[in-house]
C-alpha positions as CSV (number, residue, x, y, z in Angstrom):
1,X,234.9,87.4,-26.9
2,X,236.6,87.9,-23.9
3,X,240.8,87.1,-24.2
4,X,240.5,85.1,-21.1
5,X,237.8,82.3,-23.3
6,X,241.0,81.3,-25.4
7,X,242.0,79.3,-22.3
8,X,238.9,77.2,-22.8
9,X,238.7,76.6,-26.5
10,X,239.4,73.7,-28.3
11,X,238.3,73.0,-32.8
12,X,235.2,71.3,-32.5
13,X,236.0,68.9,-35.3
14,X,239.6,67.8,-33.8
15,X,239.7,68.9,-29.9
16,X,242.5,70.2,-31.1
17,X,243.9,72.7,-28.1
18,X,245.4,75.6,-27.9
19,X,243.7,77.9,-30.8
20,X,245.8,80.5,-32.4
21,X,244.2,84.0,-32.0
22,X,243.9,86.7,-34.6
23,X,242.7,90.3,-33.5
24,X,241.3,92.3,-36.1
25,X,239.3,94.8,-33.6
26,X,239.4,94.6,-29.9
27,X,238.2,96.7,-27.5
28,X,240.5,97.0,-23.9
29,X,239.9,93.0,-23.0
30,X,237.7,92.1,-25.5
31,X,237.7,90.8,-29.3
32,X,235.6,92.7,-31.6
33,X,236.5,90.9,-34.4
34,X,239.3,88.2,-34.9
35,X,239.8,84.7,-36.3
36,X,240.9,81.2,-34.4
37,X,242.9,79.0,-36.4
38,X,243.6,75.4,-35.9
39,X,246.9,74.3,-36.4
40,X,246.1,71.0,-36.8
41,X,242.8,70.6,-39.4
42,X,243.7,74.3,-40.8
43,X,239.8,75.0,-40.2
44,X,239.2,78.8,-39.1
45,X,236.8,80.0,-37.4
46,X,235.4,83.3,-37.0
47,X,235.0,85.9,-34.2
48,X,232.2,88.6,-35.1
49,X,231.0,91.4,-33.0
50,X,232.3,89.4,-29.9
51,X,231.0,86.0,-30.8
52,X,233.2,83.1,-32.0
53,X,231.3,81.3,-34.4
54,X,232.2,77.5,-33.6
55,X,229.8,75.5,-35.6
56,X,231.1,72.0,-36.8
57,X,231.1,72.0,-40.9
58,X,227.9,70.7,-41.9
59,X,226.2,74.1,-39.8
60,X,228.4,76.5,-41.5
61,X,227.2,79.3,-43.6
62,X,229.8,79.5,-46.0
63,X,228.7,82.9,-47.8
64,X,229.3,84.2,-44.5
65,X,232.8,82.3,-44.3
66,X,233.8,83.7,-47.6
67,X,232.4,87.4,-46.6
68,X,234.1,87.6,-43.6
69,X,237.9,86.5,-45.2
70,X,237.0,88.9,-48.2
71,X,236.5,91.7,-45.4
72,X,239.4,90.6,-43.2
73,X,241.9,89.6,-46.4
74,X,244.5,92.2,-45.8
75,X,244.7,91.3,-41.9
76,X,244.7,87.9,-42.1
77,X,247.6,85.9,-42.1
78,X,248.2,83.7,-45.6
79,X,247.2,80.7,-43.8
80,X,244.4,81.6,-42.9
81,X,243.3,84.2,-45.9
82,X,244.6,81.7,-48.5
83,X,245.2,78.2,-47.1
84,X,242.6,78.1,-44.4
85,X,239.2,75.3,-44.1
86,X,236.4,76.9,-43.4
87,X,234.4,74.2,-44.1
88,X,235.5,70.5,-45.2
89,X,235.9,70.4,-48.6
């Protein structure tokens, strides 16, 4: 994902606008891997190998979710580690 897209994204449950932005691996202008947090429904979402992964609850693969915060844990801020939605409970 290209820094620049952060301009133009918004939660897909809430609207809510501006994400926060967590690199994990990047690559000059460009996210590898990262997360976008909602500050507002506390839902995170994703960014693997470039791709944010945007889907609204009901389309998320929540093994995936849970693999990707077990890989990320120790670079992932609390609220988003331990706190974070990433699917409605």
């Amino acid at each position: 994902m290209k820094k620049q897209m952060l301009d133009i994204l918004a939660c897909p449950i809430d609207k809510y606008y501006p994400l926060e932005l967590y690199e994990m691996s990047t690559n000059a202008d460009i996210i590898m891997d990262g997360a976008l947090f909602c500050s507002k429904c506390s839902r995170f979402y994703p960014i693997i190998d470039e791709i944010p992964i945007m889907l609204p609850d009901e389309l998320r693969n929540k093994n995936n979710d849970m693999q990707f915060l077990q890989q990320w844990k120790d670079k992932l801020p609390g609220k988003i580690a331990n706190e974070a939605k990433p699917w409605h409970l």
